[in-house]
Structure formats: C-alpha cells, structure tokens
C-alpha positions as CSV (number, residue, x, y, z in Angstrom):
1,X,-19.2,-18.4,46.9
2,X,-20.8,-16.3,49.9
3,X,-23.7,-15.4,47.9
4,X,-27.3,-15.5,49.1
5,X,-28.3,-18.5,48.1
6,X,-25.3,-20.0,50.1
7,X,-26.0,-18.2,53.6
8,X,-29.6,-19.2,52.9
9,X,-29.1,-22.9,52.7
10,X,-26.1,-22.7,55.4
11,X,-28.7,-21.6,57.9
12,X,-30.6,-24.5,57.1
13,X,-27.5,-26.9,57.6
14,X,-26.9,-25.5,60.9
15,X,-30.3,-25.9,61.9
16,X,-30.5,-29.3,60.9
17,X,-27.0,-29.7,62.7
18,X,-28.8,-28.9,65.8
19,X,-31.6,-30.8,65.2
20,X,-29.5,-34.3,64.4
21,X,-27.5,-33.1,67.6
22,X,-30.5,-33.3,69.8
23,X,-31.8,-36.7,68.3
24,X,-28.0,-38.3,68.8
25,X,-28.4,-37.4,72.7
26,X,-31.6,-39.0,72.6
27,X,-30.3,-42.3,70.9
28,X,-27.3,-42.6,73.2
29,X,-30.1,-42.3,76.7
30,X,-31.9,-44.8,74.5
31,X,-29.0,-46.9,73.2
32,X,-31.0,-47.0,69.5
33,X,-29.4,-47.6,66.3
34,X,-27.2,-44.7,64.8
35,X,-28.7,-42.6,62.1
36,X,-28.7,-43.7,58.7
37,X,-30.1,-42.1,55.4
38,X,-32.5,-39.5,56.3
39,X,-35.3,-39.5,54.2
40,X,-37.4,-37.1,55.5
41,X,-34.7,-34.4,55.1
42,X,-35.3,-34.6,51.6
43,X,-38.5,-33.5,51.7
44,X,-37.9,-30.8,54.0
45,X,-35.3,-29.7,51.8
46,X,-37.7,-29.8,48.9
47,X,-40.5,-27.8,50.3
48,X,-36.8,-25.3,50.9
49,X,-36.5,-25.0,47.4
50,X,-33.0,-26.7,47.5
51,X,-33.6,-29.4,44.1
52,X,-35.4,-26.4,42.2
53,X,-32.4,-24.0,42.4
54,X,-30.8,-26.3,40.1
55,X,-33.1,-26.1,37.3
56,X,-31.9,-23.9,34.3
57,X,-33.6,-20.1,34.6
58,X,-35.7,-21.0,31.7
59,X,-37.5,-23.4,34.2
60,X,-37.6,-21.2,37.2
61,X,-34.0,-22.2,38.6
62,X,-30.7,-21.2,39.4
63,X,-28.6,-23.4,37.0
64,X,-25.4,-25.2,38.0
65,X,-24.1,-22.2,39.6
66,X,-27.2,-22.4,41.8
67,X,-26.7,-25.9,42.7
68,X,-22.8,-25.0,43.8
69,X,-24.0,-22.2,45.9
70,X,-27.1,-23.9,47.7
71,X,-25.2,-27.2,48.5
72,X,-22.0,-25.6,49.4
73,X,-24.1,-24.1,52.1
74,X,-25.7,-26.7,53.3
75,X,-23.0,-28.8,53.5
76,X,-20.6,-26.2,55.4
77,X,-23.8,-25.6,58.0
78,X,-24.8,-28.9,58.8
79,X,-21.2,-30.8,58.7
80,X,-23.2,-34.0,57.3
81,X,-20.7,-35.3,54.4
82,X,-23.0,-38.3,54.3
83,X,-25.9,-36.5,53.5
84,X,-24.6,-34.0,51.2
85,X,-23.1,-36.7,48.6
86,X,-26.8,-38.3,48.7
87,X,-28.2,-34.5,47.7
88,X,-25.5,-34.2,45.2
89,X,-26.2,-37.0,43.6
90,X,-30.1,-36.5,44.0
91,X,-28.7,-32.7,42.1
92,X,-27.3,-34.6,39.3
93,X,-30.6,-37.1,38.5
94,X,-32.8,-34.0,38.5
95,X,-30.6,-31.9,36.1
96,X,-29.9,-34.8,33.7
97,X,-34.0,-35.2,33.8
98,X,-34.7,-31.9,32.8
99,X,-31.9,-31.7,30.7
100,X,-32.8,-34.6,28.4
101,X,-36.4,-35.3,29.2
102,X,-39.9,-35.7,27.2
103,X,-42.8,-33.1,28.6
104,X,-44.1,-36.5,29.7
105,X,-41.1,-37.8,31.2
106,X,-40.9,-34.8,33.2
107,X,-44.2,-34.3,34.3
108,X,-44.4,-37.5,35.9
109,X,-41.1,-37.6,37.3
110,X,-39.8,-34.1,38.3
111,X,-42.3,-32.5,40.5
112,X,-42.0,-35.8,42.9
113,X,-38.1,-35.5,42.9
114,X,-38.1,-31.5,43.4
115,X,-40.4,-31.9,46.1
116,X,-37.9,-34.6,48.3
117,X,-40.7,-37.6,48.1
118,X,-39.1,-39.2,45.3
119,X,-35.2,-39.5,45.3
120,X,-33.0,-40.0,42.7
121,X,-30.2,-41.9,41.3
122,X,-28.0,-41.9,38.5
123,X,-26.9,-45.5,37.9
124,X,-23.7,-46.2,35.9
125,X,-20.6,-47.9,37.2
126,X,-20.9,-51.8,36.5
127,X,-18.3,-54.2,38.4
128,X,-16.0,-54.9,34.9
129,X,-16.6,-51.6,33.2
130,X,-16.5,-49.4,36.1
131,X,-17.9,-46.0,34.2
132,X,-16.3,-47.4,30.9
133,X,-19.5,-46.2,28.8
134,X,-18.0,-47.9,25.3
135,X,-17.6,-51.7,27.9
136,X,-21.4,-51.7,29.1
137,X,-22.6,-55.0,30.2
138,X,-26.1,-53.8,30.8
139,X,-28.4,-54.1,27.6
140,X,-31.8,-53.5,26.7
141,X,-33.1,-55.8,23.6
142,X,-36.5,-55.2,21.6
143,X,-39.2,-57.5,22.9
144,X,-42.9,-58.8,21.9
145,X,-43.5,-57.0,25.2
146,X,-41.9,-54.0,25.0
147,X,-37.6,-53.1,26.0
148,X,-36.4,-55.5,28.3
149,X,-33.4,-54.7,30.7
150,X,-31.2,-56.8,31.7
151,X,-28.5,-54.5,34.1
152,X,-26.3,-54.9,37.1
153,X,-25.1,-51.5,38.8
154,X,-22.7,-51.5,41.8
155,X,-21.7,-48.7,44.0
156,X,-24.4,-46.4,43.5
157,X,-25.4,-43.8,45.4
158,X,-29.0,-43.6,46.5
159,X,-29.8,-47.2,45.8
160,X,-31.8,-48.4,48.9
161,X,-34.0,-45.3,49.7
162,X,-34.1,-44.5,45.6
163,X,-37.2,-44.3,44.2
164,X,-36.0,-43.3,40.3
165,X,-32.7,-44.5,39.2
166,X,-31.2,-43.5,35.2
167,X,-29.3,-46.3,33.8
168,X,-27.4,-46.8,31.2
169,X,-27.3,-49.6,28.9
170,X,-26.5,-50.3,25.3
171,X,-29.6,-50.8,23.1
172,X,-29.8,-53.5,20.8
173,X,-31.0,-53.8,17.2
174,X,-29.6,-50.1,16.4
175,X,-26.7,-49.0,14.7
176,X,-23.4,-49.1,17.0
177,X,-23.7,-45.3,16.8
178,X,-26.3,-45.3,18.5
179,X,-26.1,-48.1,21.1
180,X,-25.4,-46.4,24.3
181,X,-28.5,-45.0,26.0
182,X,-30.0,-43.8,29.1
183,X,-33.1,-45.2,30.6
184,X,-35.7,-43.9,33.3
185,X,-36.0,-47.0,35.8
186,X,-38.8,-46.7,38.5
187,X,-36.9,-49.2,41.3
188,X,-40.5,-50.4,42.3
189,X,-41.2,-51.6,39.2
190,X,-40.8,-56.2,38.6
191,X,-37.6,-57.3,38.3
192,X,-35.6,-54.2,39.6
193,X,-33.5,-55.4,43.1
194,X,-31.8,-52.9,45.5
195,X,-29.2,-54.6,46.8
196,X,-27.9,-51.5,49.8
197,X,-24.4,-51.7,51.1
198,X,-24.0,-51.0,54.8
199,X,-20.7,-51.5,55.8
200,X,-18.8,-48.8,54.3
201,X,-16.1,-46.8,56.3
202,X,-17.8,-43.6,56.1
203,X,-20.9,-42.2,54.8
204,X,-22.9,-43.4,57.1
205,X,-25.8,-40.7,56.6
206,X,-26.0,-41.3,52.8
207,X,-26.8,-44.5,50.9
208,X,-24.7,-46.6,48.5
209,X,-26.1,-50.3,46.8
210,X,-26.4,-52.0,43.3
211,X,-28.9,-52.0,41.8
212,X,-30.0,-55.1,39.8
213,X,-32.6,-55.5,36.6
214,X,-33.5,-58.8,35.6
215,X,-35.4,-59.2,32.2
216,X,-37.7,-55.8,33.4
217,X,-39.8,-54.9,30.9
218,X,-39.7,-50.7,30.2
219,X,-41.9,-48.1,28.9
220,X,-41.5,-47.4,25.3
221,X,-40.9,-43.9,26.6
222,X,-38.5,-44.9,28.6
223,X,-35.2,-43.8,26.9
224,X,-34.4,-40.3,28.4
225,X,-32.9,-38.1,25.0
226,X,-32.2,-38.9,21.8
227,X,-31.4,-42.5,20.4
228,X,-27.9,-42.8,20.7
229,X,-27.4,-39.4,23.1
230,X,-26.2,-41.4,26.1
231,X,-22.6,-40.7,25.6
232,X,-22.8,-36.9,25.1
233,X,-25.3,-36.8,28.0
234,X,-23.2,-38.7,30.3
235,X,-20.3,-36.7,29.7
236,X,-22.3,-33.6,30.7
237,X,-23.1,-35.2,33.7
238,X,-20.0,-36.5,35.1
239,X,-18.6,-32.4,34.8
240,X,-21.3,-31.9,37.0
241,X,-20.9,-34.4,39.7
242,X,-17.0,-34.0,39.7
243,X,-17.7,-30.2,40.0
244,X,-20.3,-30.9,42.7
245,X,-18.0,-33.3,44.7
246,X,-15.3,-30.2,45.2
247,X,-18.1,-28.5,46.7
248,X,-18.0,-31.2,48.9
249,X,-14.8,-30.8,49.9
250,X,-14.8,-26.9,50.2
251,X,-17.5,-27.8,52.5
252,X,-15.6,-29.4,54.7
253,X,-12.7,-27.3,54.8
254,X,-14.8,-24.6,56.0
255,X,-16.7,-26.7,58.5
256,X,-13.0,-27.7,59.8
257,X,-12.1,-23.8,59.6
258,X,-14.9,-22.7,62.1
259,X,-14.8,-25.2,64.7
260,X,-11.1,-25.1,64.8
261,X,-11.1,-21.3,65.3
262,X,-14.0,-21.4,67.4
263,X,-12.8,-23.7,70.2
264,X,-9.0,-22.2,69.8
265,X,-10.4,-18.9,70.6
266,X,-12.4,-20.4,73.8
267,X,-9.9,-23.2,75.1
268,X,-7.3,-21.8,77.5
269,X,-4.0,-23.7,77.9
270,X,-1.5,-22.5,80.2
271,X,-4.1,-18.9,81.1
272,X,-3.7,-18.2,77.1
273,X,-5.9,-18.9,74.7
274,X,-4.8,-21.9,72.5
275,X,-5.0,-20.1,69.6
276,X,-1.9,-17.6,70.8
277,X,0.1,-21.1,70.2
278,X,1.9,-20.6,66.7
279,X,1.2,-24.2,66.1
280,X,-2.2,-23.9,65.7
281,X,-2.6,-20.3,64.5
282,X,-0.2,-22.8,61.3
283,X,-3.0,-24.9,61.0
284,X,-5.9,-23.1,60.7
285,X,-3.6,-20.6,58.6
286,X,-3.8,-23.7,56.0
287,X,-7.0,-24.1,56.4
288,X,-8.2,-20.8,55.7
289,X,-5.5,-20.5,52.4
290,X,-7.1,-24.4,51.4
291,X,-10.3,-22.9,51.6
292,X,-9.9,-19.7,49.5
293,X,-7.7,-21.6,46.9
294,X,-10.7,-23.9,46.4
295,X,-13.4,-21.3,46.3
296,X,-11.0,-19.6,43.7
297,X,-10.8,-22.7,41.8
298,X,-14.5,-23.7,42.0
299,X,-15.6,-20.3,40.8
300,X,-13.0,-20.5,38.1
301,X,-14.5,-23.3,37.1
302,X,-17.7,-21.9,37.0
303,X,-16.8,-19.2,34.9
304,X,-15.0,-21.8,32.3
305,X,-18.1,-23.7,31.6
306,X,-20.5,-20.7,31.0
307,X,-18.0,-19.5,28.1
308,X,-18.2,-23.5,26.9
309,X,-14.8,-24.2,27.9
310,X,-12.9,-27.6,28.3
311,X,-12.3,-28.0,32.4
312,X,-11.6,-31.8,31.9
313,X,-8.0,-31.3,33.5
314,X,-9.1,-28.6,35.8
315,X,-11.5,-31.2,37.3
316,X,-8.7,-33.5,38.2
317,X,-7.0,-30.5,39.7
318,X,-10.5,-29.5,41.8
319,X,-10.0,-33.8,42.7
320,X,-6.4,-34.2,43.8
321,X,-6.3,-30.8,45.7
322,X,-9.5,-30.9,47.0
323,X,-9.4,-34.4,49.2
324,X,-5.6,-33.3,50.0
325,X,-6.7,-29.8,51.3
326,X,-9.8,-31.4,53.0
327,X,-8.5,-34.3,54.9
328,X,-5.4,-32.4,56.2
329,X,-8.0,-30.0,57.6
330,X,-9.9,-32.7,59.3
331,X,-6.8,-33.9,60.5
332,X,-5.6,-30.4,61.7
333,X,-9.3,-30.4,63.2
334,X,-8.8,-33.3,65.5
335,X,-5.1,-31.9,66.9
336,X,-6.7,-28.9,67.8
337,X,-9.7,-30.3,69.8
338,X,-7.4,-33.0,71.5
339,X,-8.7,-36.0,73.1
340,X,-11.9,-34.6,72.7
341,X,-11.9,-34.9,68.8
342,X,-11.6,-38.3,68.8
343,X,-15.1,-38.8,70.1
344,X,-17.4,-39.9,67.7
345,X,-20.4,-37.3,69.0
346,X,-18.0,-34.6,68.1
347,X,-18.2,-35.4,64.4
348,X,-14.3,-34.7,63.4
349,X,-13.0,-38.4,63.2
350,X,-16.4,-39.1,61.3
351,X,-15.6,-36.4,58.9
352,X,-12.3,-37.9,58.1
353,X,-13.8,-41.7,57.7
354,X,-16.5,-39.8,55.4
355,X,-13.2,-38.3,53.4
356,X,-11.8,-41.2,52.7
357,X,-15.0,-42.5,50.8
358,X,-15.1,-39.5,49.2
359,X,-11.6,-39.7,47.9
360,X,-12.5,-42.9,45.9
361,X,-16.5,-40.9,44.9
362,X,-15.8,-40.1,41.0
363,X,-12.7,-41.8,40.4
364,X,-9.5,-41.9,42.9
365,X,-7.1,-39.8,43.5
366,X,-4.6,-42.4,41.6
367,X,-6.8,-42.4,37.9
368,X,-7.1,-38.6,38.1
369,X,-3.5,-38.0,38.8
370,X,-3.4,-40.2,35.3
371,X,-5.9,-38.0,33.9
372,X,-4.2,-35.4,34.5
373,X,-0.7,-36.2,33.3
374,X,-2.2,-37.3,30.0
375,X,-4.1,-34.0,29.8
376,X,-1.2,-31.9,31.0
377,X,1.2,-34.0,28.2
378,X,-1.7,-33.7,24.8
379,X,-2.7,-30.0,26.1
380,X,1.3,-28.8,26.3
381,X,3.0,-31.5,24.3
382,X,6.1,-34.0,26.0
383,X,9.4,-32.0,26.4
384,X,10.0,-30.7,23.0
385,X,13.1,-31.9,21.4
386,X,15.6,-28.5,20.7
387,X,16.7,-27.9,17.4
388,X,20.2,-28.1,16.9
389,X,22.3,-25.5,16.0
390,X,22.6,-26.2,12.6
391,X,18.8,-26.5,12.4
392,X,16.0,-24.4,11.7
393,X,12.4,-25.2,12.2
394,X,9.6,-22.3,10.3
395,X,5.4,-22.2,9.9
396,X,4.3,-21.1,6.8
397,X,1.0,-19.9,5.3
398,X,0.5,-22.1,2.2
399,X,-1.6,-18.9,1.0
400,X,2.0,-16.8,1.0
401,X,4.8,-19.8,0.4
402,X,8.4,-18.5,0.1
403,X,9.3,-18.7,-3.8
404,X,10.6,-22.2,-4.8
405,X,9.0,-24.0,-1.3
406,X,6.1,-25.7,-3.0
407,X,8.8,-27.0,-5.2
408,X,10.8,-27.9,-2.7
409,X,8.1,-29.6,-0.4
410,X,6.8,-31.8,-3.8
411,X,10.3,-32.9,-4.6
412,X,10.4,-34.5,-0.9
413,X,7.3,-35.8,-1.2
414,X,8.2,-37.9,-4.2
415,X,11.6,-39.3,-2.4
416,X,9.4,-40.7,0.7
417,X,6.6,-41.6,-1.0
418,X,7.5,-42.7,-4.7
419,X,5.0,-43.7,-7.2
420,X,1.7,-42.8,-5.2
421,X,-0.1,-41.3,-8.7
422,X,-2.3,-39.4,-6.2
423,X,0.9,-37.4,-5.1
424,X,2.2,-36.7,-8.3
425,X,3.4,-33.0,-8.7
426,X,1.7,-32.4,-5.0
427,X,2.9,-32.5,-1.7
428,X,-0.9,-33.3,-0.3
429,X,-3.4,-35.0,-1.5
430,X,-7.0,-33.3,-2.9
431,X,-7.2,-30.8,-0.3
432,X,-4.1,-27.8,-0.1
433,X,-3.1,-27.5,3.9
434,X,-3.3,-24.5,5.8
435,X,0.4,-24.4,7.4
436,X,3.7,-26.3,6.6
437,X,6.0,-26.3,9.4
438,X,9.2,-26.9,7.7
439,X,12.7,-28.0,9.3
440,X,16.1,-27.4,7.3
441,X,19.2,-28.7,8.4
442,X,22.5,-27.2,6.8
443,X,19.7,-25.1,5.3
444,X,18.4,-27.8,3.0
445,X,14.6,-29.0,3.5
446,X,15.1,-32.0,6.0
447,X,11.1,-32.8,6.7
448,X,8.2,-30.5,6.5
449,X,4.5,-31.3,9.0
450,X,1.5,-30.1,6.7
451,X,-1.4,-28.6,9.2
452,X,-5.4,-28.9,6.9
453,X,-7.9,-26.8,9.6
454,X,-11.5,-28.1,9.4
455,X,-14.5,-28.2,11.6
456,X,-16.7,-31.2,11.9
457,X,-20.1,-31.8,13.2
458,X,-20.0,-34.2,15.6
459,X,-23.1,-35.2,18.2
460,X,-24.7,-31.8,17.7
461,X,-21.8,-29.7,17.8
462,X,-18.9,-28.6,15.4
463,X,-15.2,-29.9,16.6
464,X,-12.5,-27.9,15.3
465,X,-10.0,-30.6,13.8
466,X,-6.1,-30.7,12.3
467,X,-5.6,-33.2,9.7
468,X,-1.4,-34.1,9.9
469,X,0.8,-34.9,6.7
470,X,4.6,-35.8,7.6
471,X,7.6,-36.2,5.2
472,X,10.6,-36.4,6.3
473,X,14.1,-37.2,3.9
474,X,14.9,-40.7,4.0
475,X,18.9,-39.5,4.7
476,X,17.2,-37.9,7.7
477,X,14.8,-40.7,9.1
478,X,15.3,-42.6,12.8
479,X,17.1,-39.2,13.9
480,X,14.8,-36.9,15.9
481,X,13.1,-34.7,13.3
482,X,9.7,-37.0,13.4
483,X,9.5,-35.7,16.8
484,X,10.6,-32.4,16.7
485,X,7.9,-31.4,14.1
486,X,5.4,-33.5,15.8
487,X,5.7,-32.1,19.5
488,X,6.4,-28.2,17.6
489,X,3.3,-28.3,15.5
490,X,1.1,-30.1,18.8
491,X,2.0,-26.8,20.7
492,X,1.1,-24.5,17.9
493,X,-2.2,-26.4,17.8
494,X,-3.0,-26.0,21.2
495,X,-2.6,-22.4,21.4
496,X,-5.2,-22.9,18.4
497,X,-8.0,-24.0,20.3
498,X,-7.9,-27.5,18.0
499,X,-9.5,-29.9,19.9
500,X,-8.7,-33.1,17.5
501,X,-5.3,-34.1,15.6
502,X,-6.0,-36.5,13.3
503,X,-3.4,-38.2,11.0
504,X,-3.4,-41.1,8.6
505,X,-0.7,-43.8,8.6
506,X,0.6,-44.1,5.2
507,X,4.0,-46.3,6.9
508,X,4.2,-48.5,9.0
509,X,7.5,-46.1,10.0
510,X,5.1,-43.9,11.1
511,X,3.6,-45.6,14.2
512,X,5.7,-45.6,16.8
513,X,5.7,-41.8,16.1
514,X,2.3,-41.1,16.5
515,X,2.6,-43.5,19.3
516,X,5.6,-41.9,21.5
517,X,3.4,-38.5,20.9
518,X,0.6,-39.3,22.6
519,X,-1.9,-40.5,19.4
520,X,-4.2,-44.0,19.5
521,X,-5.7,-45.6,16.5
522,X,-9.1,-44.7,16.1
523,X,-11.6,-47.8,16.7
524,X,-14.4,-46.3,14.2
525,X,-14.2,-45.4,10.4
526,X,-13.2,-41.7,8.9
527,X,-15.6,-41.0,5.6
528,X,-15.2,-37.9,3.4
529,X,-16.7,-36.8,0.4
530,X,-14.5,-37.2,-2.6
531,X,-13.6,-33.9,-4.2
532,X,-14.2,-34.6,-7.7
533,X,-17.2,-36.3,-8.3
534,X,-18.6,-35.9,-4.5
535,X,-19.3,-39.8,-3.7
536,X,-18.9,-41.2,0.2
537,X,-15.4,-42.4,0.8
538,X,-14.3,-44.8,3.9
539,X,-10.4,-44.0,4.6
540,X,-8.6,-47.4,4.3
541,X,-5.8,-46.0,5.6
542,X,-5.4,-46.5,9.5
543,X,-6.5,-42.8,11.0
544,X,-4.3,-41.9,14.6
545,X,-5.7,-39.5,16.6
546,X,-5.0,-37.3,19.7
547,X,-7.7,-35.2,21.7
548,X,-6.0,-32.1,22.3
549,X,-7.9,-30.9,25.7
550,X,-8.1,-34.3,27.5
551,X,-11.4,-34.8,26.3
552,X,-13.3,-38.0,25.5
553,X,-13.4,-36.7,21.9
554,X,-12.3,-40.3,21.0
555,X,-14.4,-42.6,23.3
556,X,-17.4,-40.0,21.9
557,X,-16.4,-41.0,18.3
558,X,-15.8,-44.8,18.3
559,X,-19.1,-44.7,20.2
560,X,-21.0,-43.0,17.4
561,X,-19.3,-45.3,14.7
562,X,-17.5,-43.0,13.2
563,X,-16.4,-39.5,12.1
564,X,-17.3,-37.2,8.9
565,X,-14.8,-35.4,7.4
566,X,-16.4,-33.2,5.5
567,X,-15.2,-32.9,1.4
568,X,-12.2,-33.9,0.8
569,X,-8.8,-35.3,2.7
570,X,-5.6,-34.1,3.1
C-alpha cells in the first residue's frame, strides 16, 4: 500500500495538514466560523492529478487500485476524515461516469469533475427504501417535454457544494426488466433542491444533504448506460465505495499510529520517555497489528477483484474490522496524548466523532454483521446434520452410475411422485443431471439430491447455476434426510464455484426445506426452451433459489424480470 502513488498524495495531505493548521490559528485570533467543505481543495487536488488516477489505463489512469493508493495517502497525511469521504465519494461519481458514459456524456461532464471545479455525487439512498434498488420511490415518466423526474434523495454525500449528482430512478413505460436506471442530474438545473445537513456529529469538513427533484425535465441523453443497466451498475459501484471506505479507515489507523508514536517518543514522564511505559508500547502495538491486518486485507481485496472474484462477504469483513480497529486507535490516541487530546485543535476527539459517522457511511456495522452471517451460512452451508451410523451418503457421476442405481433412483421416483406421466421410467425430467448424491440407510436407497450444471447469461455475463431434484422415501420423510442432502450437496456446490441453486417446488412438503436452508422464492419468472419441439416455456412451478456467494444474484434477477434457462429443465 506504500507505493508511489501513495507517498505522493501523503505529501500532499500533510501539506494541506499544515496549511488548515495555520488557517485554524487564524480563525481562533479571529473568532470566525469553523471550516466547512473545502471547495477549493478540490481543485487543487485536480490540477494534482488525484480524480484522474482513477480512470482505467485505457483512459490514461490508474484504475481502482490507483484510487486506493492515492486516497489512502492523502487521507493518512492530512488526518481530514471529513474531507476524504467527500473525495471518495467524488472517486466513485467519476468512475461510474466513465464507466457507463456516452462520448457526449463524458465530454461535457468529466474533464470539469477531473479538474475539481465540478464535484460529484452519487445519489441513491431514499428515506423508505434506503439503498433498496428493487423499492425506488424516485421515477422518471415519458413526457411531451422530454423525461421528467420526480426524486427525493437523503443522506447524500456532496449534496450542497455538488455540482453533478447520478440518481437513480425507475423508468416508466419500459418493461419491469428494465425499470431501474441511472440518470446524469446537473443540481443547477429547474426543479432540483439541495437541501444540506449541518448538524451531524462528525464530518464536519465534508458535506452531506438531500437532494430533491420536482417534475425536472431531463435530457434525452440523460440516462447514463444501457436501458435497464442500473442494477448491474450500481452493484459495481457500491464494491467500490465499500472498498474505498476501508481506505478510510486504514487511514486513520495510521494517522493514529504516527502521532501516537511520535509524542510517546518526545513526552517524558517520570525522566523516561512515555513510550518505555508497557501500557502504551500495548497500544500502539495494536495499532501497528490493526494497520497491517487492514492493509493485508485491502490488498487482498484488490487482488480478488482483478481475477473477477466475489468479495461481497469480504467487504463486510473490511466494514466490521475496519471501524473496530479504527476507533479503538483513536481511542488509544487520545490516552496517550492525555488531557491534551481532548482539545479540539489537536484533531484526535474530532477523528473519533468523524468515526462514528463513518461507522453508519455504507451500511452499519449491525446490517453487515447480517450480511455477513447470511454469506458465511449460503457460502459454507448451516451445521451439517451427521449421518448416522447406519447411514451412508455417496456423489455419483450420472455418466458412470453403479449397475442397477438408475433403476433404483426411477423406482423412488415413482413412490414420491406417483402418476406424473412426465416422470414415467425417469428419475428427472427432459434434461439427465450431472451428479446424484444418494443416501442409504440399512443400505437401501432412502433419498437421492439430483445436481443439472448449466450456465446462464444473465445482464451481460454467464452465471454458473445448479438446478436441484429431491426424492426422498415416504417411510423416510419428516426425519432429517431432506436436510442432510440439502446442506451435503450446498457444500459440494460451493467448492464448485456455483453461484446460483435453483430448485422447483413440486410439494408443498418441500418448503419449509428450502426455507430452513437458506432458499427464497424467486419474485420473477424461469423460461426454458422445451426440448422437443424448442418453443418458450414459463415454469409454473414455484422456482426457490439461493445465491451461493452472498451476492445480489436474486435482487439482480427479479429486477430484470426474469431468468433464461437455456433448453430444457431438470
């Protein structure tokens, strides 16, 4: 995380610490107002280069990496929290711009936000829906005039001194699909309010406000991607700003780190330094391990998204430890400097009021501990059940069944599922699974799980799905096996790389098993290509799913109206 960039952009910080320093002395012989958002740092950051490292290298940046780096930097050097989140957030406009915009859009919008005289918002979170894409209040609707918005934003960072602000809004008179979309609002334009919020507990160097649209008339070109793209682009973007917040907090942790060792290494206590005092060499010992831990995890991350990984959980993980590292370091900050760290000029007590609104900044600490437990129970599976001694659970290869298992697994088939003509002689329906796990008990066939690999194209990009079959003996039912094939083939699956279970409810029976293991009913229809005479077939049968890596494979789905299976079903 030391790289070049980041000692580059640290000397900056520090020498717009020192500057801010100067101007607070100034204010307090003056008795004027405190500092609020600094405006004018933007554009001296701009003509630094700071927004333009975060443009991909195809147009002349450093990418995401480069954006980590440069604001890490900053951030640790100048001590401003407040600042920092309105640069990240300033980060994440500019990348979703270039990301998603027309030649047009982004010649008239990104050499004024690269350059710091235009800054930049990213405008979401509504006061029912929070940043509940699929519950979006805000709407644009066709007019004689052109798109009209009608929005209400709260909570947003930037709003106030924000010049562009992207909002998102479901579109009307377009498939369901394709309803959620992302819109390039210029805040000076009729109609748009800025509503800033002043008395937050920290922050106090950024800005934060809602941001209000009242029947305001858009560009035709004012949709930034694709129609229908605002899902998959605002699940890019809140990677980035989650990623870009535990920059934030490695930030601080260093900041904490240095001025902690500093004045333990100058203070005397007693004709010793005060850092020969075991109690503080323990707490900026914690400090330095918090530090390296998040730099570790921070790269890892990194890393995980260039090979096109899933870091949803990891994210949480970056969250939780992240505002617990960085507040006990401010915290440990304060002890150290004594009575003296309680000042406000000193900047330690700010740090921790700046924490705290940072701990709430892209979800709390409570939803991603939720987050997390869900991810950590779909990626792993809930405490498997153990087979009992007189049971034995195998997978097979339907290419290389033992002899007389097909006849085995079609005889079930008919005893739980008697007179379906569809079933007849089979033990699937037109398309042969890949796996059957099968359990025996007493060494008789008890209940078998039948695995059907496939990959789908969904939003531009292929999914790599497991269609679910269960049967399980009726002599056998309501006594564990459900579960224990369930939870056995979830883990098989997610040393698989699937990233979607799907299963169809043939039962009612089968509910409250899909249910206990983590799968939701799927709000949009499943079509597939009939196998025979290849016309378009909507399931009727309820479809359960479960997204494997914590993703927001569902929410992505039900927001696109639906998911294509391909040819055939299983």
């Amino acid at each position: 995380m030391r790289s070049a960039l980041h000692e580059r952009f640290r000397t900056l910080g520090e020498r717009y610490r020192t500057e801010r320093t100067k101007q607070g002395r100034q204010r307090r012989k003056g008795e004027a107002a405190a500092p609020g958002f600094d405006r004018a740092a933007f554009r001296w950051l701009g003509d630094a280069g700071l927004f333009r490292v975060a443009l991909e290298p195809s147009m002349g940046g450093e990418g995401l990496p480069g954006a980590v780096h440069a604001l890490a930097g900053f951030a640790a050097g100048s001590g401003d929290l407040g600042l920092a989140t309105s640069l990240l957030a300033h980060l994440v406009c500019v990348r979703l711009l270039a990301r998603a915009g027309t030649e047009a859009q982004l010649a008239r919008h990104l050499p004024r936000l690269l350059s710091g005289e235009w800054v930049g918002a990213v405008a979401n979170t509504e006061p029912r829906a929070g940043t509940d894409l699929l519950a979006l209040r805000a709407r644009v609707v066709p007019t004689p005039e052109g798109p009209r918005l009608d929005a209400r934003k709260c909570s947003i960072t930037n709003v106030g001194p924000a010049d562009l602000a992207i909002v998102s809004a479901r579109l009307g008179g377009v498939p369901p699909a394709h309803a959620v979309n992302l819109f390039l609002v210029e805040t000076a334009w009729p109609g748009v309010h800025l509503r800033p919020v002043t008395d937050l507990t920290g922050l106090n160097t950024s800005a934060t406000g809602n941001l209000i649209a009242r029947r305001v008339v858009l560009p035709e070109d004012a949709r930034l991607g694709e129609l229908g793209d605002g899902v998959r682009l605002f699940r890019a973007t809140f990677t980035e700003e989650r990623l870009l917040t535990g920059v934030l907090y490695l930030a601080a942790v260093r900041r904490c780190l240095e001025r902690g060792l500093a004045h333990a290494q100058s203070r005397r206590t007693f004709g010793e330094p005060l850092g020969r005092h075991q109690y503080i060499q323990e707490r900026l010992v914690r400090m330095r391990v918090a530090e390296e831990t998040l730099e570790a995890l921070l790269d890892a991350t990194l890393g995980a998204l260039a090979r096109g990984e899933e870091v949803f959980g990891t994210l949480s993980i970056l969250k939780l430890h992240g505002v617990e590292a960085a507040v006990d370091a401010a915290q440990g900050l304060i002890r150290i400097l004594g009575g003296k760290g309680l000042r406000r000029g000193e900047g330690a007590e700010g740090m921790l009021r700046d924490l705290l609104c940072l701990s709430v900044f892209g979800g709390t600490v409570e939803l991603h501990k939720v987050v997390l437990y869900n991810e950590t129970v779909k990626a792993r599976g809930r405490a498997r059940p153990a087979a009992s001694v007189d049971e034995s659970l195998e997978v097979h290869d339907t290419r290389q069944l033992p002899p007389g298992l097909e006849a085995e697994l079609c005889a079930l088939v008919a005893r739980c599922i008697p007179g379906e003509p569809a079933l007849h002689g089979r033990y699937y329906y037109d398309t042969r699974p890949d796996l059957v796990v099968t359990v025996r008990r007493g060494g008789v066939l008890a209940g078998f799980r039948a695995i059907t690999f496939r990959e789908v194209m969904l939003g531009g990009r292929m999914v790599k799905v497991a269609g679910l079959g269960i049967a399980v003996a009726p002599e056998h039912q309501r006594r564990g096996l459900g579960t224990l094939l369930t939870q056995h083939v979830l883990g098989l699956l997610a040393g698989r790389g699937v990233e979607l279970a799907l299963a169809f409810l043939i039962t009612r029976a089968g509910e409250k098993l899909l249910r206990s293991s983590g799968f939701s009913r799927l709000g949009a229809p499943v079509t597939y290509l009939a196998r025979d005479d290849g016309r378009l077939v909507t399931e009727s049968m309820p479809a359960y799913a479960l997204a494997l890596g914590g993703s927001a494979l569902l929410e992505e789905i039900e927001a696109r109206g639906g998911l294509h299976l391909g040819v055939g079903v299983w």
